[in-house]
N, C-alpha and C positions, 0 to 999 in steps of 0.2 A: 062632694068635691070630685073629678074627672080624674079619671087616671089616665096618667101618659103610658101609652107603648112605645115598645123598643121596635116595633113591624115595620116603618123606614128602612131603618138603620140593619136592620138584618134583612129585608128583601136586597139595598144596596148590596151589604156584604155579598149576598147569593148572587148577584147580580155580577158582583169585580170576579168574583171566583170563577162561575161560568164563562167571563169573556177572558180572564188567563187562561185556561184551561184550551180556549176556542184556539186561540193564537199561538199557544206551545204547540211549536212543531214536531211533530213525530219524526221516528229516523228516516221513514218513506219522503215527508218532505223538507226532513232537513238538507237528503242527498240534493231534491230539487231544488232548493236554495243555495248552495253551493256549487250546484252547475249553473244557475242562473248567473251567481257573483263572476265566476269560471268566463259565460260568455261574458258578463257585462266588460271584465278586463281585455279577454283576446280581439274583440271588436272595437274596444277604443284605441288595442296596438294597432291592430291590422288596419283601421281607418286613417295611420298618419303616417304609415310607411311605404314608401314607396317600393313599387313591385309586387308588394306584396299586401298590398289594399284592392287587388286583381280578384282575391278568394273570396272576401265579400261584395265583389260587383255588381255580381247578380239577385243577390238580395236587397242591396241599395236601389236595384231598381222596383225590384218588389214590393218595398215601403215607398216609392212616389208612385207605385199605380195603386194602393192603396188611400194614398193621398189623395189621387186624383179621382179616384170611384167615391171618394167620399163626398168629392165635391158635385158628380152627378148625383148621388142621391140624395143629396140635400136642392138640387135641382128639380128635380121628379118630385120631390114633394112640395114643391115650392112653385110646382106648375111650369116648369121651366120646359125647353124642347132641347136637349140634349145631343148635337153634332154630330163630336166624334170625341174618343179620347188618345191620345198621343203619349207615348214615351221618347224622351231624346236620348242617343247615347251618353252626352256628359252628364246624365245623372238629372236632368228634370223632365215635366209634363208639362201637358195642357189640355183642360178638358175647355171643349167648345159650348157654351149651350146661347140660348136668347132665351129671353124671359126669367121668370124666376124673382128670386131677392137677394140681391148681393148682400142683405145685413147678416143674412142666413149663410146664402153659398159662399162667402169667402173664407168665412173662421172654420167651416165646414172640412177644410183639407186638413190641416191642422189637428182639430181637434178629435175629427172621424177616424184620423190613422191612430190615435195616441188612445181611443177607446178599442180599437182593434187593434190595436197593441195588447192593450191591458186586458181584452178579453181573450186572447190568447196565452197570455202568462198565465192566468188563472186554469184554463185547462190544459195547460202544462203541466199540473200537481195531480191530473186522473189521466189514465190509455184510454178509457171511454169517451171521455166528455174531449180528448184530443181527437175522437174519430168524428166525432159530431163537427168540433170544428173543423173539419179535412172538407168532411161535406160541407158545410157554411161557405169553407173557400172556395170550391169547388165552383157554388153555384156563383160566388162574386166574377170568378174568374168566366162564366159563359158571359156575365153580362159585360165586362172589361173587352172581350174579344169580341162580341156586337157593336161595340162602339168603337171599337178599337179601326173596325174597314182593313184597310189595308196597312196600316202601318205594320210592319213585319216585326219590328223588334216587338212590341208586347206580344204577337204572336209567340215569338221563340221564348220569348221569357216564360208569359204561362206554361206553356208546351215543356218546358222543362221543370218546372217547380210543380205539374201535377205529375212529370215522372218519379220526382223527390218523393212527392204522398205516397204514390203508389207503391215505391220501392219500401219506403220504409214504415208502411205498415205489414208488410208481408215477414219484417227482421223480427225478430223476439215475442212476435204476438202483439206487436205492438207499440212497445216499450220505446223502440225506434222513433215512430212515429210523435210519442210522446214529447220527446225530447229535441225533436225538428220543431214540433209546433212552439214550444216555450222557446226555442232559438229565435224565432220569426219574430213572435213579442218580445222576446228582449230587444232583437234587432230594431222593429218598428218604432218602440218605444225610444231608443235612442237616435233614433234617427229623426225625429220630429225635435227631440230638444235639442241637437248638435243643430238642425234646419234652425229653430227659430231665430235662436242665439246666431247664428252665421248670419243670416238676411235681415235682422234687424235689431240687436243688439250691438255684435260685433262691430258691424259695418251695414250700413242703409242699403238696401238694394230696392233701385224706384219699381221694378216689374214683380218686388214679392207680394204676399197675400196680406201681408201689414200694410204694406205703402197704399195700395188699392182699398183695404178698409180704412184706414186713417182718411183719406179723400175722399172718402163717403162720407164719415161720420162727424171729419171738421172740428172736432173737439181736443183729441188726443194725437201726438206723433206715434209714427210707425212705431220706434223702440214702447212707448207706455203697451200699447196692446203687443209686443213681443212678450215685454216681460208678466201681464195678465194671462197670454198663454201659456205660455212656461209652465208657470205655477199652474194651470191648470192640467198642463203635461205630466208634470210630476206628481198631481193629484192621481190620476190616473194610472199613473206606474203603480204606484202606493195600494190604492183599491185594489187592482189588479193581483196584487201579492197577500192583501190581507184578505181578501174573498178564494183565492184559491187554497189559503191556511184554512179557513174556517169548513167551507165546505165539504173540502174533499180530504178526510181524516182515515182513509182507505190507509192497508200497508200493502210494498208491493205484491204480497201474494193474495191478497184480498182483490186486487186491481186486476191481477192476472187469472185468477177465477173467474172472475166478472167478466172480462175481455171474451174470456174462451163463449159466453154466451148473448153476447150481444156483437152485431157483423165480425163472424168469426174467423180467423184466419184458416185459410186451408193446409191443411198438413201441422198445426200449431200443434200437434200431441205428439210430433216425432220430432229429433234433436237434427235431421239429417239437412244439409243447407240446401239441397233440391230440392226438400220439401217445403220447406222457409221461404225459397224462391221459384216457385213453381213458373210455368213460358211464360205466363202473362206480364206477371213482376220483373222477369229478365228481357224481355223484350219493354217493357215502359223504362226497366232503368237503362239499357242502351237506347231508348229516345232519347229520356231525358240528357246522359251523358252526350251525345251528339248535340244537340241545343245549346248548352251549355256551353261544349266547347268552341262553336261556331260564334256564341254571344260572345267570349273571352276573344277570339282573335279578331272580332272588329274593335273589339275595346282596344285592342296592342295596334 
């Protein structure tokens, strides 16, 4: 007669214990969990008060040329020819292209910001894998400003959020840096689900990227696919926070050894803030501040 094992049931158990284990936060990223909740609330105040929804301006626009890069690169591989892309100052875009496939490029803004969202939350929890993404940005942003032509504001925009990178990898070795990038993914991420819910939830808007897929696809009203991305935005937030818990189980002095050997900051072994901000860093952060402030008094 066969004897039953218990080898299910106890690979399972091995199994549920390794994934709590994967998902209990260490105190390295419980702080980054608590400064994430931290922005998630100061950017839902600062987005409804007035005057002072000025501080995230420049980021709101960050997250729709994000949007909008998304939407060319779902173009480019879609065989599409790509125009131009455009920022407006009240806070939207428009990427130009011909060709292509609108079943692709339209859910493509949307969905491309809300992964580059969430791929930045995730290396928000390592200073390394935030430098990696500096560079990711980096190169999105030569290709934003090739298509960009002349439109001046995403010039100034870029032009000042690569003086942000710059400044603030040169502060703490890093650490700075770290903690701008997990800013941007929180930012992005809520900006896509405040966008969807506005444009087609809330209230229909005939020129959003719903209304345009819905009259393609003839099947669904704009709100059905608002609220299928949604959920898929929120999907993305979610992955975004549970793949940078699992991953990156560094503490910060683990992080900060690591930092010292992979693109190393110059002067990171001395405590002295000239050395922290050597010319190169203080001259990108007066760009960037110049930029910035020059975007802030056309917004006024």
């Amino acid at each position: 007669m066969p004897t039953a094992h218990a080898y299910p049931e106890h690979n399972f158990a091995v199994f549920a214990r390794d994934a709590r284990d994967s998902l209990t936060p260490n105190e390295t990223q419980r702080t980054t969990l608590i400064v994430a909740a931290c922005y998630i609330v100061a950017i839902a105040i600062l987005w409804h008060v007035p005057y002072l929804s000025a501080i995230i301006y420049p980021f709101k626009l960050l997250t729709v040329g994000f949007h909008e890069m998304s939407h060319a690169i779902a173009g480019i591989l879609t065989c599409a020819h790509i125009h131009s892309i455009e920022l407006d100052p009240d806070e939207g875009g428009a990427t130009r292209m011909s060709g292509g496939i609108p079943w692709i490029t339209l859910p493509a803004g949307y969905l491309g910001s809300s992964f580059i969202g969430a791929a930045l939350i995730t290396c928000g929890f390592d200073t390394n894998a935030s430098k990696v993404a500096s560079l990711v940005m980096a190169a999105f942003f030569l290709f934003t400003l090739w298509w960009a032509r002349r439109n001046w504001l995403t010039w100034l925009l870029i032009l000042g959020m690569s003086g942000l990178i710059v400044l603030f990898w040169f502060v703490a070795g890093g650490v700075a840096l770290r903690y701008f990038v997990l800013f941007i993914g929180v930012m992005s991420c809520m900006y896509v689900l405040w966008d969807v819910i506005d444009d087609t939830i809330a209230r229909k808007v005939n020129g959003s990227d719903a209304s345009s897929f819905a009259e393609i696809c003839g099947c669904c009203p704009s709100q059905v696919w608002g609220v299928i991305w949604l959920i898929q935005a929120f999907a993305f937030f979610a992955a975004g926070i549970i793949i940078g818990l699992v991953a990156f189980k560094q503490s910060a002095a683990q992080q900060a050894d690591d930092s010292r050997h992979f693109l190393p900051v110059p002067g990171s072994n001395s405590g002295a803030l000239q050395q922290l901000l050597p010319t190169s860093a203080m001259t990108s952060s007066l760009a960037c501040a110049a930029a910035l402030a020059v975007l802030l008094l056309h917004r006024w």
